[in-house]
C-alpha positions in Angstrom: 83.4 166.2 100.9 84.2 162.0 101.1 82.9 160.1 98.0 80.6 157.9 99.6 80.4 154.2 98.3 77.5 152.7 96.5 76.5 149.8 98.8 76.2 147.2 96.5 80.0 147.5 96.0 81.1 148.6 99.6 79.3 145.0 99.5 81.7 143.5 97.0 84.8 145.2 98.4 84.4 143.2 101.6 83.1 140.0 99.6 87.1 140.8 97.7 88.5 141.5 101.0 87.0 138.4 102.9 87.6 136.0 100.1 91.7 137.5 99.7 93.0 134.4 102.3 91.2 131.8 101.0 92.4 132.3 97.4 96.2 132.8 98.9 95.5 129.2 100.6 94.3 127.6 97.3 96.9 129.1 94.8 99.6 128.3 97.6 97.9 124.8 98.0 97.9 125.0 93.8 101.9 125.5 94.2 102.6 122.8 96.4 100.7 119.9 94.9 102.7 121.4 91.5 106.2 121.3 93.0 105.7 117.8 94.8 105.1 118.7 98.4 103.3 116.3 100.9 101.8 113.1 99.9 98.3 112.0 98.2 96.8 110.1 101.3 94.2 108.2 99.4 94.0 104.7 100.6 94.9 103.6 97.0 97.2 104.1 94.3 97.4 102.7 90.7 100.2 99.7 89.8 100.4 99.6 86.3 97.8 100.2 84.0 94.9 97.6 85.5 95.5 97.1 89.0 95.5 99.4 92.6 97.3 98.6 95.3 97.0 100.3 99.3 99.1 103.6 99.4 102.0 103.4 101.9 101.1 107.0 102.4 97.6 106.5 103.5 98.8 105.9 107.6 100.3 109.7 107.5 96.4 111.0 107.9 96.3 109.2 111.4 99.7 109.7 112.7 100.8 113.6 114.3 104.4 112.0 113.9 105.3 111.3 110.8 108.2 109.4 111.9 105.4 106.6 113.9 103.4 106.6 110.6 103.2 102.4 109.8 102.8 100.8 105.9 100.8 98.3 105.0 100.5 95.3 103.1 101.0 95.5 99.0 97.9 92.9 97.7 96.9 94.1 93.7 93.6 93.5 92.9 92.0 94.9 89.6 90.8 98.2 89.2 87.8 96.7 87.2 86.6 93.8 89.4 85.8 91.0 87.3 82.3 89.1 86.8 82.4 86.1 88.8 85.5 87.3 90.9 84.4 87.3 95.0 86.2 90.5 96.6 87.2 90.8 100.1 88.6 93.8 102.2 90.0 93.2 105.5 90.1 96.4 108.2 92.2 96.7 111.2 95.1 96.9 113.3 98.5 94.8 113.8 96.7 91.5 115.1 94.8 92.0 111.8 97.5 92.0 109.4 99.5 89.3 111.6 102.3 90.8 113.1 104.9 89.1 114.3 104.6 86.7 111.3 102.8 88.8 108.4 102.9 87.4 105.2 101.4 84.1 105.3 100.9 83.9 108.9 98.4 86.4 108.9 95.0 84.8 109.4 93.6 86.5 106.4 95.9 84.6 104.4 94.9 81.2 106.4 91.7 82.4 105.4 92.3 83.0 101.9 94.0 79.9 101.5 91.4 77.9 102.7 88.6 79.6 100.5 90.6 79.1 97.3 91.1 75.0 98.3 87.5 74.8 99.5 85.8 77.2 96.4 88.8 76.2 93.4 86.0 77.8 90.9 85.8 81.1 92.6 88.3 83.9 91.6 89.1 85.3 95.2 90.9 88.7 95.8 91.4 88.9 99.7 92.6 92.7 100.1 94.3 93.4 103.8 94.5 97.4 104.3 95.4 97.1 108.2 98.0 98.6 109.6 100.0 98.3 113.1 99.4 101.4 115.6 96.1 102.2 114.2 92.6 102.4 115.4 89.0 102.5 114.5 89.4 106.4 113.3 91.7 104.5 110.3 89.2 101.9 110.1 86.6 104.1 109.3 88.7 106.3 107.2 89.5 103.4 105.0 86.0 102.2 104.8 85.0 105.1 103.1 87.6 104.2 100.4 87.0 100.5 100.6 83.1 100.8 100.1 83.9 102.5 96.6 85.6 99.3 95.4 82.7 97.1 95.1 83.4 94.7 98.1 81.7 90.9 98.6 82.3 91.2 102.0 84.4 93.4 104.6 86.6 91.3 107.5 86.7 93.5 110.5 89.0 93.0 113.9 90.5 95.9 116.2 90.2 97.9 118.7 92.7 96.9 121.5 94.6 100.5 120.2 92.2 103.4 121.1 94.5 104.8 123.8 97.4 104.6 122.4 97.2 103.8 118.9 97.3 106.9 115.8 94.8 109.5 116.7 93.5 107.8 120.0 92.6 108.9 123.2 96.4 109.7 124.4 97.0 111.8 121.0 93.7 112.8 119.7 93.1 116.8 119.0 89.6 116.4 120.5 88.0 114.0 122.7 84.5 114.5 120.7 84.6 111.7 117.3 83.0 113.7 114.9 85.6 117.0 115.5 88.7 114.4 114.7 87.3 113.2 112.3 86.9 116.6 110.4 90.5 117.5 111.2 91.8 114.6 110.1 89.9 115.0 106.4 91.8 118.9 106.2 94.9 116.7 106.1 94.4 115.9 102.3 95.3 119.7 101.8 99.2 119.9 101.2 98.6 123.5 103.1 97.4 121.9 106.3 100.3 118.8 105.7 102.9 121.9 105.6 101.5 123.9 108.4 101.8 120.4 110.6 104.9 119.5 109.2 106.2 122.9 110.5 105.1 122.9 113.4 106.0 119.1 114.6 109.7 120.8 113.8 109.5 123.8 115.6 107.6 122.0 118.8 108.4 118.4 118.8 111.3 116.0 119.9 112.5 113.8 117.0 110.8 110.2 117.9 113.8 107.8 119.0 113.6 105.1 117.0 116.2 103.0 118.2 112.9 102.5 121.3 109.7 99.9 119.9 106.8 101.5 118.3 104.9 100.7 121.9 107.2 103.3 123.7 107.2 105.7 121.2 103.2 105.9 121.2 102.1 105.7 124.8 105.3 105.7 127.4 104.2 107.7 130.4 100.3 107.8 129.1 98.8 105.9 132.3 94.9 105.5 132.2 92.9 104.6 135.3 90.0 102.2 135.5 86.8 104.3 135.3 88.6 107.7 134.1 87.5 110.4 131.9 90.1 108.4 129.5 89.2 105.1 129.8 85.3 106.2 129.1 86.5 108.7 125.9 88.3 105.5 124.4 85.2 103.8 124.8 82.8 106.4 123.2 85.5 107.1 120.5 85.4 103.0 119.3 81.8 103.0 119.5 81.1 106.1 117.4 83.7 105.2 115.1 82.5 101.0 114.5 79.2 102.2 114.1 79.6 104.9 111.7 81.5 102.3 109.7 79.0 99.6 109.8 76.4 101.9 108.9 78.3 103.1 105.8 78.9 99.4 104.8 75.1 99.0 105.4 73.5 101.1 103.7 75.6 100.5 100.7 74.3 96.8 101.7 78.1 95.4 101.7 78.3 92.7 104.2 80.1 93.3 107.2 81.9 90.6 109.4 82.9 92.1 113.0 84.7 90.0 115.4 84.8 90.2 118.9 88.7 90.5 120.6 91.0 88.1 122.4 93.8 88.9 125.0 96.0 87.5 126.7 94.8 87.0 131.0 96.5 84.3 133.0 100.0 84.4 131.0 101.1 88.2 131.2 101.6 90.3 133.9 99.6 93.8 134.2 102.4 96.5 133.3 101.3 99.0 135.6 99.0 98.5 138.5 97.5 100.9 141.4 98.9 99.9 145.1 96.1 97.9 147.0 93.7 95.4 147.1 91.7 96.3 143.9 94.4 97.0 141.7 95.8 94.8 139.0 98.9 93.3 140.4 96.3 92.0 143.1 93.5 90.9 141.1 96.3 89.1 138.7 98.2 87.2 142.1 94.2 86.4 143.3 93.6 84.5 139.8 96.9 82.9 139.8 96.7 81.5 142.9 92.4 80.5 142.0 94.1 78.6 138.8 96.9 76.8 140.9 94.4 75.8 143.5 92.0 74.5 140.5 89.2 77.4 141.4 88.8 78.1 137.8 85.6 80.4 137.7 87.2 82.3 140.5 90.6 82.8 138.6 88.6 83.6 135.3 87.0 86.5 136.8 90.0 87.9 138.9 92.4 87.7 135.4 89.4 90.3 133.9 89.1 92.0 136.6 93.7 92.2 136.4 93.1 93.1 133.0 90.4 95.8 133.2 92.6 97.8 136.0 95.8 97.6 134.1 96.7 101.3 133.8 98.7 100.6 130.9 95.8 99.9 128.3 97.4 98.2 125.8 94.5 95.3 125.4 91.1 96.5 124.9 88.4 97.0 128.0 85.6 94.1 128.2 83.3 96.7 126.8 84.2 96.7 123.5 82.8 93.8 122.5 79.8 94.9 124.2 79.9 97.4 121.7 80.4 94.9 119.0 78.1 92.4 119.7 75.1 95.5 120.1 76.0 96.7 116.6 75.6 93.2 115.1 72.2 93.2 117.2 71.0 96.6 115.7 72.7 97.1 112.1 71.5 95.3 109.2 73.8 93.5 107.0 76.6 92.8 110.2 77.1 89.3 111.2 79.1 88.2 114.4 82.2 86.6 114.1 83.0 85.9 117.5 86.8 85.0 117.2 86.7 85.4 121.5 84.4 82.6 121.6 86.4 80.3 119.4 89.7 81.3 121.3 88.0 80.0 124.9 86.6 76.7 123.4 90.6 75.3 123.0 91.4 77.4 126.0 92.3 75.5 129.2 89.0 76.4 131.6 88.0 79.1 128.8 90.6 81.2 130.2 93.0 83.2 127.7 96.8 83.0 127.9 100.0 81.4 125.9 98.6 78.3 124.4 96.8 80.8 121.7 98.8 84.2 122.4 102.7 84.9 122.0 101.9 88.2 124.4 99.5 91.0 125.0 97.4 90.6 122.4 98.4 89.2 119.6 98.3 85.5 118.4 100.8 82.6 117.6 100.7 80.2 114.5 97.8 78.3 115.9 96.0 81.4 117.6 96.2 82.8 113.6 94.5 79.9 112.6 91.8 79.9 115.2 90.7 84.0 114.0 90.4 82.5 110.1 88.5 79.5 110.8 85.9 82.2 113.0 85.7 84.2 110.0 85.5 81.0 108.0 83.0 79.9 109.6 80.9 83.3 109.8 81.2 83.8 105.8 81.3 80.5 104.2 77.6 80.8 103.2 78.1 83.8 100.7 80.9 81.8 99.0 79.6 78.1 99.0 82.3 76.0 99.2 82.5 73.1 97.0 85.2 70.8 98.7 85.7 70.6 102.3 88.8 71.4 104.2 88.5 70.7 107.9 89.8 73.4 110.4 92.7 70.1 111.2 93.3 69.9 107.3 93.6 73.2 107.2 96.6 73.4 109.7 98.5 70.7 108.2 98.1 71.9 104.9 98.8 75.5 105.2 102.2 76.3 103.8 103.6 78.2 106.7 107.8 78.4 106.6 110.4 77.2 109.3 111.7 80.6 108.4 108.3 82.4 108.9 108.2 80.7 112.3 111.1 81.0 113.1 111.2 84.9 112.2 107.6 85.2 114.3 109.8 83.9 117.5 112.8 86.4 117.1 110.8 89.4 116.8 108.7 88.5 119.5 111.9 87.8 121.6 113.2 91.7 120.4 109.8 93.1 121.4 109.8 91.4 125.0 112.9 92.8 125.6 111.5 96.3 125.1 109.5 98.9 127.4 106.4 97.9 128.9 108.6 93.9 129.2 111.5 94.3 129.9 112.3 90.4 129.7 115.6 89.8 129.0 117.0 87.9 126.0 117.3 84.4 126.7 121.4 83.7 126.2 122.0 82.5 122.5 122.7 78.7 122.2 126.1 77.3 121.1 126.0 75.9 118.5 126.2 76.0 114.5 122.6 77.9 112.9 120.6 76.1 110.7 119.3 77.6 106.9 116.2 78.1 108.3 117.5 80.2 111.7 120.5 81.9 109.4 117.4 83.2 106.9 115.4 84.0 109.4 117.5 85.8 111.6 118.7 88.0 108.4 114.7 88.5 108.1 114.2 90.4 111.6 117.6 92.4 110.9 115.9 93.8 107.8 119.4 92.4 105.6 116.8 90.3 102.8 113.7 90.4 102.2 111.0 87.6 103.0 110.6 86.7 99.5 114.5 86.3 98.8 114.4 84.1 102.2 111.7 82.0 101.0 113.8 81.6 97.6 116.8 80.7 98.9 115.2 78.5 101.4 113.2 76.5 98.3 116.9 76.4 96.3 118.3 74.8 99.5 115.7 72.1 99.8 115.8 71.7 96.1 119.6 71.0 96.5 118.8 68.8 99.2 116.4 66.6 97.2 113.9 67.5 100.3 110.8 67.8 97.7 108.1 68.4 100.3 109.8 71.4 101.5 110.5 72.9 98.2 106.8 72.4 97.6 105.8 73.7 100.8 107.8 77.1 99.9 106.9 77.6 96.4 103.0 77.3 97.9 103.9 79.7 100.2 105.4 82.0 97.4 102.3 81.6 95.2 99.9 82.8 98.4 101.4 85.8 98.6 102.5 86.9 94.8 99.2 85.5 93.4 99.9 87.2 90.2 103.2 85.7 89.8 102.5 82.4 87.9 105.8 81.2 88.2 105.2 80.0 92.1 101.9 78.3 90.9 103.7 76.7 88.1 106.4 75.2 90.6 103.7 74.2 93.2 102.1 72.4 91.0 104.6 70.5 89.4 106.2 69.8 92.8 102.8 68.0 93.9 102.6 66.0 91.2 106.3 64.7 91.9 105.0 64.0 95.3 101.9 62.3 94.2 99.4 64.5 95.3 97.4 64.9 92.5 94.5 67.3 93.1 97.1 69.8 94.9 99.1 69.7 91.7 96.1 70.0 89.4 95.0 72.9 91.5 97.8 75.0 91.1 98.3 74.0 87.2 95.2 75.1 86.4 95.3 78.3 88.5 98.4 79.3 86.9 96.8 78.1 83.4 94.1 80.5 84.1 96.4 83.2 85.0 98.4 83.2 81.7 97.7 79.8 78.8 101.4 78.5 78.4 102.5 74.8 77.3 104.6 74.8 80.3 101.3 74.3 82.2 99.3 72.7 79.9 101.1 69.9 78.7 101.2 68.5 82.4 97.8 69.4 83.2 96.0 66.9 79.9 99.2 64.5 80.5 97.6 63.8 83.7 93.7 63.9 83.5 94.5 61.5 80.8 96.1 59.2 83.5 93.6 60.1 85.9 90.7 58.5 83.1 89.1 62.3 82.8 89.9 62.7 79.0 87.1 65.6 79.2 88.8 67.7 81.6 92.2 67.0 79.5 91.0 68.3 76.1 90.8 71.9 76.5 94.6 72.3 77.6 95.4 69.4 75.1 93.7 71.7 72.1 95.6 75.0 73.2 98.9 72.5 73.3 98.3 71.2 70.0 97.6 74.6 68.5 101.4 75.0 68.7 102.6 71.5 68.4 100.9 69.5 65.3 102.5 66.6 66.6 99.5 66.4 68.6 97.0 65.9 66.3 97.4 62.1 66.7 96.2 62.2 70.1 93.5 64.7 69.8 92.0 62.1 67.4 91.9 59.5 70.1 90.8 61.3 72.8 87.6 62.5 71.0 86.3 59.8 70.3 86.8 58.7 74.6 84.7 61.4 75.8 81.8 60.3 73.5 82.2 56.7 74.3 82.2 57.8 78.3 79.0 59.7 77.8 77.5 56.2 76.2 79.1 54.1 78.9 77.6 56.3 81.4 74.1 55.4 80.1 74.7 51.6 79.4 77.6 50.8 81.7 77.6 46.9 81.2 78.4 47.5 77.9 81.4 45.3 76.8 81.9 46.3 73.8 82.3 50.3 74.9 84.4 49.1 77.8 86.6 47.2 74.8 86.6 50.4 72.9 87.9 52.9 75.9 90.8 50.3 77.0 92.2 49.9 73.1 92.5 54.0 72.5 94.0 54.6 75.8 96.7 51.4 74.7 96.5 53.4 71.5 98.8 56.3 73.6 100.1 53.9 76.2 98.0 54.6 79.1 97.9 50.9 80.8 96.5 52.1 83.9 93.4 53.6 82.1 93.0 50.5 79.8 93.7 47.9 82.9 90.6 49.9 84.3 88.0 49.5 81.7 89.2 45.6 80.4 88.9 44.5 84.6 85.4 46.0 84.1 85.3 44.4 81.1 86.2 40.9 82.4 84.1 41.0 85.4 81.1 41.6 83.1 81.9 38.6 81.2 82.4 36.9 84.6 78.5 37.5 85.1 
């Protein structure tokens, strides 16, 4: 006769049974974290002991091919943010982090500098974590991450990629938001990384990547005005963006979201439908509008060229429908409406290559337009002490021949690429100068933009040409803000020039930084000059801590600030102007002491 089985263990047998495959997933996921396999995909990773920086493996979430997967920029900021310090986190795609220029001609680095000159009290951190190829499933991805790191505000532009871009419409698992979104948190298991991993080798062509990153992502993906498609890349932008600017909102982080620019009288759609309402006819009805000076006509056949383009490389009019109703129905987003500030310098408000190098993204000046709209949108959570005008800003900004120069090659490289196909203008003869030779070893990957920039400042330097050495080693302190060195040189290459308050700037930034006489001693040297003895004595006490010689002019410049402070309350006072002039003679400051004795003589004069 058969034994039967209690039930309450028949129950735990099958509880054993059931549960078998899940503990062989976790002790084989156990395994593989142990032995190294597959990557941590957090957005970031420590560098050092006090600072996190984004994780070049955090694309590999979003991208089915490993091979397509893009890095991103390498900005530290402190893992403990700092009282006082105003954090910002910038979200998006490759407009967003600048490409072709990147670096410094990213517009969140226009941006940056432009709050630092306008705000020199505030401590900024300005942290970009876009990427190229990506979408809004990234951006919300990140944001999840980006929320946890106590953010002052959050800089948001993309969505021209929801086609064709890492986990868009054209690659997606699902069409429905909220499924991809689960599959692409299971890739944080090592298990699920192998089983893709696998598979992509068993199933998938090696990606050629001797073809651009466009080809590789969305050659032969065509999408039709009105399709299935074109609607699913709408729903998946609008479910993502506002998913994200909830999250931001109710964590009450503020949230700037820009609307999107692209290019409509200078660029040919790539691939049209036959007929009268496809793009190619659309496109020759707005060129001919424009030539014939029927501008309102010409505006709305170059969107109506764009919005049948089959090949949807620049982002339908809808999206920033989409963004200007979440700015209308979340609290704590605020518009930045970059679209609007592209058409205002636009001939006839219509888009094209006075502001774009191509599709979508900006030139130099285009860069610059995008940071003064988020400039403009923010600048009442930072308050800005000085004022640097949009014009200032331009002149002053320390963009690189080289950096220009590199923008224009790779643009050149890309045109000559699938969808394009332009081809290479013939190269000029004639001998290349530092600037094209660096550059050109720039887009070939043979140095690095930082050893460009340093052998471009040593070749100005050589040539005595000090405004471009300065130019450089500003451009070397925006983008290595930790390394004090390039403030050190910025500032002491102003003040050779004359420019003063630039000089002080960086002096005292790099002070800040890390206390050194190398900074200190030209930073009293000249407040002392400038009459601002008050401002001079804190680095002239840290410099005479290590050099009693000092001493001696510590005890003279004392004594100034308190005779200011009287002066300032009885200014007609001859005797205190006397006084002032003879201790600055005291230390041979004639141009102080000429001052205070003119004052001093004109009061007599009276």
């Amino acid at each position: 006769m058969q034994k039967v089985l209690p039930r309450r263990r028949l129950l735990l047998f099958r509880l054993i049974a059931l549960s078998l495959p899940f503990v062989a997933l976790l002790v084989l996921e156990g395994i593989l974290r142990l032995t190294g396999y597959g990557h941590d995909l957090s957005l970031f990773m420590p560098s050092g002991t006090d600072y996190l920086v984004m994780n070049p493996h955090a694309s590999e979430r979003y991208f089915r091919n490993q091979q397509n997967a893009t890095t991103g920029n390498q900005e530290p900021f402190l893992r403990k943010k700092p009282e006082g310090t105003f954090r910002i986190f910038v979200l998006g795609e490759s407009t967003t982090i600048g490409y072709p220029y990147f670096h410094n001609g990213s517009f969140h680095r226009w941006l940056q500098y432009r709050l630092m000159r306008s705000a020199p009290d505030t401590p900024f951190e300005v942290i970009n974590v876009s990427l190229t190829a990506v979408n809004s499933y990234t951006m919300l991805g990140f944001a999840r991450e980006v929320a946890e790191q106590e953010p002052d505000a959050v800089l948001v532009y993309g969505g021209h990629n929801e086609y064709y871009g890492a986990s868009g419409v054209g690659s997606a698992f699902f069409q429905n938001p909220a499924l991809n979104r689960f599959v692409l948190r299971l890739r944080d298991f090592r298990v699920v990384q192998l089983i893709e991993n696998t598979a992509s080798r068993l199933t998938s062509r090696p990606a050629d990547l001797r073809e651009n990153l466009m080809k590789r992502m969305a050659e032969g993906q065509q999408i039709p005005y009105d399709s299935e498609a074109y609607h699913d890349g709408i729903r998946q932008f609008e479910a993502n963006m506002t998913a994200m600017c909830r999250l931001f909102s109710e964590k009450k982080i503020p949230v700037f979201l820009s609307t999107l620019v692209s290019n409509e009288k200078d660029l040919k759609p790539f691939v049209s439908d036959p007929g009268p309402d496809g793009a190619d006819a659309h496109f020759a009805a707005g060129t001919r509008a424009w030539q014939a000076g029927h501008f309102a006509v010409a505006a709305k056949e170059f969107r109506l060229a764009r919005e049948r383009d089959k090949l949807r490389f620049r982002a339908p009019e809808a999206m920033n429908g989409i963004v200007r109703r979440l700015v209308r129905d979340i609290p704590g987003v605020t518009l930045v409406d970059a679209e609007a500030r592209f058409r205002e310098v636009s001939p006839h408000g219509i888009l094209g290559e006075e502001t774009l190098l191509e599709h979508v993204h900006p030139n130099l000046y285009g860069y610059a337009l995008l940071s003064d709209a988020f400039y403009e949108g923010m600048k009442h959570l930072v308050h800005p002490t000085r004022t640097l005008s949009f014009a200032e800003l331009r002149q002053a900004m320390p963009i690189t021949p080289v950096d220009s120069l590199k923008g224009a090659y790779e643009i050149l490289i890309l045109k000559e690429g699938w969808p394009f196909n332009s081809p290479m203008p013939p190269e000029e003869k004639r001998p290349k100068t530092m600037e094209e030779e660096l550059a050109g070893g720039l887009v070939v990957r043979q140095i690095t933009w930082s050893d460009a920039l340093n052998r471009l400042e040593a070749g100005y330097l050589k040539a005595q040409n000090l405004r471009g050495a300065r130019q450089v080693a500003e451009a070397l302190a925006l983008d290595s803000p930790l390394e004090t060195t390039y403030a050190v040189q910025a500032g002491k290459l102003s003040l050779a020039l004359e420019d003063t308050e630039t000089g002080l700037f960086y002096l005292r930034k790099a002070f800040h930084q890390e206390n050194s006489l190398e900074t200190a001693q030209p930073l009293f040297v000249t407040l002392l000059k400038l009459d601002r003895p008050e401002e001079a004595l804190p680095y002239l006490n840290y410099a005479a801590a290590g050099n009693p010689t000092l001493a001696e002019l510590q005890s003279y410049v004392t004594p100034l600030i308190s005779l200011k402070k009287q002066l300032a309350t009885d200014s007609l006072n001859v005797h205190l102007l006397d006084s002032i002039a003879q201790l600055y003679l005291r230390f041979a400051n004639t141009t102080a002491a000429e001052k205070y004795q003119a004052k001093a003589r004109r009061v007599r004069g009276k």
